[in-house]
N, CA, C and O of each residue as an XYZ file, in Angstrom:
340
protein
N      81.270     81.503     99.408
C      81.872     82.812     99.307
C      83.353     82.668     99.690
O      83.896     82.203    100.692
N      83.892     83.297     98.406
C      85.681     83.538     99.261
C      86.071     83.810    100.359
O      85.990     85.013    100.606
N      86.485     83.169    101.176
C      87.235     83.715    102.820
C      87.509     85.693    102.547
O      86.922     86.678    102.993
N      88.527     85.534    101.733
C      88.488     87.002    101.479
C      87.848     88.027    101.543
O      88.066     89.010    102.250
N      86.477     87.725    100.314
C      85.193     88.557    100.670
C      84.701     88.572    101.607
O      84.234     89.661    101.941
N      84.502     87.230    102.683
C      84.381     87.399    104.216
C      84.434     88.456    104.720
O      83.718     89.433    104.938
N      85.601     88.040    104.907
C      87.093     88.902    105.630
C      86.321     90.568    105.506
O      85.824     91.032    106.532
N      86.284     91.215    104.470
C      85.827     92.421    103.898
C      84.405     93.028    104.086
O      83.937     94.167    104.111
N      83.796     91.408    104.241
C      82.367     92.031    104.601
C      81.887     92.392    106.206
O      81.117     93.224    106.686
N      82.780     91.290    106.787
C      82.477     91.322    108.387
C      83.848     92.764    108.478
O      83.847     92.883    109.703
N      84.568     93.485    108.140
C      85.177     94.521    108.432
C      84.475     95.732    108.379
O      84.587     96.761    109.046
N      83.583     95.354    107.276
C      82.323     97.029    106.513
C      81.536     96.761    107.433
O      80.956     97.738    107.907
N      81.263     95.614    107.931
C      79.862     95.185    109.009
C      80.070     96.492    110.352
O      79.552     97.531    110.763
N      81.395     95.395    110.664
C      82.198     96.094    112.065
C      82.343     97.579    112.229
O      82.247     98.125    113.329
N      82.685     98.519    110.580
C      82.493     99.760    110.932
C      81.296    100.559    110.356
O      81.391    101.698    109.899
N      80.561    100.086    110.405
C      78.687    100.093    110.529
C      78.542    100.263    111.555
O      78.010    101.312    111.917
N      79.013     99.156    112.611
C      78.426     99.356    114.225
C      79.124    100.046    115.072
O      78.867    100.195    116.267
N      80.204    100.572    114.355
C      81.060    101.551    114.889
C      82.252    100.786    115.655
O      82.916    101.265    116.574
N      82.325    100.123    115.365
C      83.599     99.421    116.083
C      85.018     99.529    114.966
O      85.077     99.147    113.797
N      86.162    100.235    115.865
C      86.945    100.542    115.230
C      88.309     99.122    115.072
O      89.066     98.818    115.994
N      88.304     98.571    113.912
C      89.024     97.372    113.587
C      90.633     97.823    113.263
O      90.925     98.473    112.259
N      91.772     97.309    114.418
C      93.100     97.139    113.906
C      93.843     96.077    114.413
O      93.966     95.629    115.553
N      94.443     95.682    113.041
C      95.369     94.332    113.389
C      96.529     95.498    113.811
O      96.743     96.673    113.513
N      97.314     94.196    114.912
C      98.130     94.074    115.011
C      99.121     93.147    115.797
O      98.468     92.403    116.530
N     100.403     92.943    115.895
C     100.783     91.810    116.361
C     100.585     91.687    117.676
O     100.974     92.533    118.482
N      99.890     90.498    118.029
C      99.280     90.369    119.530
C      99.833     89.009    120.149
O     100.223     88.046    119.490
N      99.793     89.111    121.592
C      99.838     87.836    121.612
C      98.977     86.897    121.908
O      99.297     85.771    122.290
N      97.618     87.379    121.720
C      96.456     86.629    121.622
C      95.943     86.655    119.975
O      96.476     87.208    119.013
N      94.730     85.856    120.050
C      94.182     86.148    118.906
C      93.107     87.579    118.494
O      92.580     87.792    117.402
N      93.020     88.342    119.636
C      92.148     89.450    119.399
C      91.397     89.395    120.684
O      91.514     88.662    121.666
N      90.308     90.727    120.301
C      89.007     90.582    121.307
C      88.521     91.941    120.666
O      88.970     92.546    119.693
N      87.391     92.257    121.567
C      86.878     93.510    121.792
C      87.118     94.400    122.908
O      87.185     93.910    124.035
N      87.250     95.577    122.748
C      87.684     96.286    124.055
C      87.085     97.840    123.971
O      86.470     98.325    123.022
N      87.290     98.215    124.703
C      86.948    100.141    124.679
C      88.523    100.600    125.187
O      89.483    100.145    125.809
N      88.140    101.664    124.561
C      89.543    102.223    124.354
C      89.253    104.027    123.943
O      89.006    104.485    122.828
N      89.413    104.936    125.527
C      88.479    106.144    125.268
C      87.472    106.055    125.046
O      87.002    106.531    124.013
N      86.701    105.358    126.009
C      85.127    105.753    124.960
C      84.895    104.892    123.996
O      83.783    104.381    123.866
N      86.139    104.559    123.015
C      85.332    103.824    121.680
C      85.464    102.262    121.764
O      85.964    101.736    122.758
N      85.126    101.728    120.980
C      85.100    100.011    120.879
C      85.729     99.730    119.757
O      85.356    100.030    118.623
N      86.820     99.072    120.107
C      87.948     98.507    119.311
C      88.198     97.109    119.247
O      88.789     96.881    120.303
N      88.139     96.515    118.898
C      88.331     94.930    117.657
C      89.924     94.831    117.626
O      90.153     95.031    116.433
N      90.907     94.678    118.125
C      91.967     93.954    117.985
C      92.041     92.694    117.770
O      91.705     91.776    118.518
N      92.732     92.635    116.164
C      93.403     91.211    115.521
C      94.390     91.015    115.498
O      95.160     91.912    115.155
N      94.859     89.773    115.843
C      96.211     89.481    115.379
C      96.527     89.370    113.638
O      96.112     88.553    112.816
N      97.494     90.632    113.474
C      97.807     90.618    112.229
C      98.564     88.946    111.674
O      98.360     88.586    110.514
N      99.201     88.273    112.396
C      99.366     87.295    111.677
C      98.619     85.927    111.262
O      98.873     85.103    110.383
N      97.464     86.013    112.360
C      96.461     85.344    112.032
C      96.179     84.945    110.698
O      95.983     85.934    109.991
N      96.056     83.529    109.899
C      95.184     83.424    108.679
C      94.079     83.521    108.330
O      93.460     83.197    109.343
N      93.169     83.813    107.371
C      92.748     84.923    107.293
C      91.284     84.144    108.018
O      90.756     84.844    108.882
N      90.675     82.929    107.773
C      90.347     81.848    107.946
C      90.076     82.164    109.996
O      89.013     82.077    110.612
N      90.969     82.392    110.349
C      91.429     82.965    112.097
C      90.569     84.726    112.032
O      89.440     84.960    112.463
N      91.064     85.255    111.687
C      90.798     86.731    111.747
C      88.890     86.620    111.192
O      87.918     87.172    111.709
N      88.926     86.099    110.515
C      86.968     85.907    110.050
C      86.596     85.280    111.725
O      85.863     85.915    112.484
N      87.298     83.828    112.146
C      86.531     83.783    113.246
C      86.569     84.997    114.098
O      85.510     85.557    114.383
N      87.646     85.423    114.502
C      87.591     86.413    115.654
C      86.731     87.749    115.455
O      86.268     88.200    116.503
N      86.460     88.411    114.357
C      85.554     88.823    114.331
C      84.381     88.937    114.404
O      83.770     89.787    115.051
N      83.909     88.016    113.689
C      82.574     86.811    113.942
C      82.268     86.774    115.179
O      81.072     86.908    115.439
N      82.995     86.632    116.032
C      82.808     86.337    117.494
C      82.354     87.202    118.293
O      81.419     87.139    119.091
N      83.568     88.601    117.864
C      83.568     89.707    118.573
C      82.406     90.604    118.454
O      81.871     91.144    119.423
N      81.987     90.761    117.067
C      80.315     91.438    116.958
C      79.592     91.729    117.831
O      80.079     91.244    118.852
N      78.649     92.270    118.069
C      77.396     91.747    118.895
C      76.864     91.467    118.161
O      76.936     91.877    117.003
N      75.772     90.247    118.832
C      74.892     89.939    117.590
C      73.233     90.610    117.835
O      72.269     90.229    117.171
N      73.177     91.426    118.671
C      72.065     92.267    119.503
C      71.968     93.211    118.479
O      73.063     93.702    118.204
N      70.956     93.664    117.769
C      70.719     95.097    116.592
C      71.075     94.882    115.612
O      71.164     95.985    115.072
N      71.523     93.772    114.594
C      72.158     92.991    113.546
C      70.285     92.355    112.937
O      70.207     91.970    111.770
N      69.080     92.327    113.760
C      68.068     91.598    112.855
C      67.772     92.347    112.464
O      67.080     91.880    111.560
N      67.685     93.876    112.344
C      67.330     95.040    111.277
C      68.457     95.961    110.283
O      68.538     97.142    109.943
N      69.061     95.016    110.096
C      70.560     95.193    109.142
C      70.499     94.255    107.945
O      70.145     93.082    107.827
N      70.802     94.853    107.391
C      71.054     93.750    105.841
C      71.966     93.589    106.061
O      72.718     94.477    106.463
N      72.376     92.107    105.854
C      73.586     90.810    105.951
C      73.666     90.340    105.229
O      72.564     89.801    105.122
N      74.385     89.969    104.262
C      74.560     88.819    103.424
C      74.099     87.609    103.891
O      74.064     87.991    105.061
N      73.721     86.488    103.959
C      73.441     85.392    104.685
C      74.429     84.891    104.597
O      74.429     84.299    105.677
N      75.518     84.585    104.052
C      76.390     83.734    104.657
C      77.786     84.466    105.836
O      78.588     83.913    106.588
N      77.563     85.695    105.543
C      77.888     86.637    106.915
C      77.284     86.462    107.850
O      77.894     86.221    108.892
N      75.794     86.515    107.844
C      74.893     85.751    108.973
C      75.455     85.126    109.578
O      76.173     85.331    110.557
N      75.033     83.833    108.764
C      75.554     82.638    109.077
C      77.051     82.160    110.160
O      77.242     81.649    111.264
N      77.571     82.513    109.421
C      79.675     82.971    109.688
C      79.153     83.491    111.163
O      79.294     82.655    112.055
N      78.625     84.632    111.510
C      78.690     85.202    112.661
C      77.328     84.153    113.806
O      77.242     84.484    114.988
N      76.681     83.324    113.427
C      75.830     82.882    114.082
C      76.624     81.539    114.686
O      76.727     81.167    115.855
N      77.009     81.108    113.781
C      77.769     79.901    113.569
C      79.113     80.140    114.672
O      79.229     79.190    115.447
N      79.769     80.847    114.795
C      81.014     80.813    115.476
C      80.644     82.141    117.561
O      81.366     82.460    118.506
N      79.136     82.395    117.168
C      78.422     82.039    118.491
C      77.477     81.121    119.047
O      76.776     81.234    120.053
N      77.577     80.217    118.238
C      76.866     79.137    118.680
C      77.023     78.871    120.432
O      76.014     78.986    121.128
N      78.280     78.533    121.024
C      78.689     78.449    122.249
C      78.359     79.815    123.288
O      78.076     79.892    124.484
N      78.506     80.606    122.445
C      77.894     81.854    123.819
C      77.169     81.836    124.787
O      77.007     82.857    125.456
């Protein structure tokens, strides 16, 4: 699958679970955070795009995702880059 389509699928994923996704220039690579109440996904907008798939991937939970339809290689992508957790 194209990085791109990635990119697009783990974003529709992210606001499924309600997590609200915005790049912007950081000086990290991202995280997850709350912010009022809500849960926010900060990316570094300059990240390639290749970067921004991991950090999302990461940031997910992967807790309530086995009764969701996934693409499998979104699965995957997000299983794969918590391997270390």
């Amino acid at each position: 699958m194209i990085p791109e389509r990635v990119l697009d699928l783990l974003e529709d994923l992210a606001d499924k679970l309600g997590i609200e996704l915005r790049y912007s220039i950081l000086d990290s690579d991202g995280g997850l955070c709350k912010v009022k109440g809500r849960m926010v996904l900060m990316v570094d907008l300059n990240l390639p795009i290749s970067e921004k798939i991991r950090v999302i991937a990461r940031c997910l939970p992967r807790d309530g995702l086995e009764n969701m339809y996934i693409p499998p290689a979104i699965r995957a992508t997000i299983e794969r880059e918590n391997e270390d957790s």
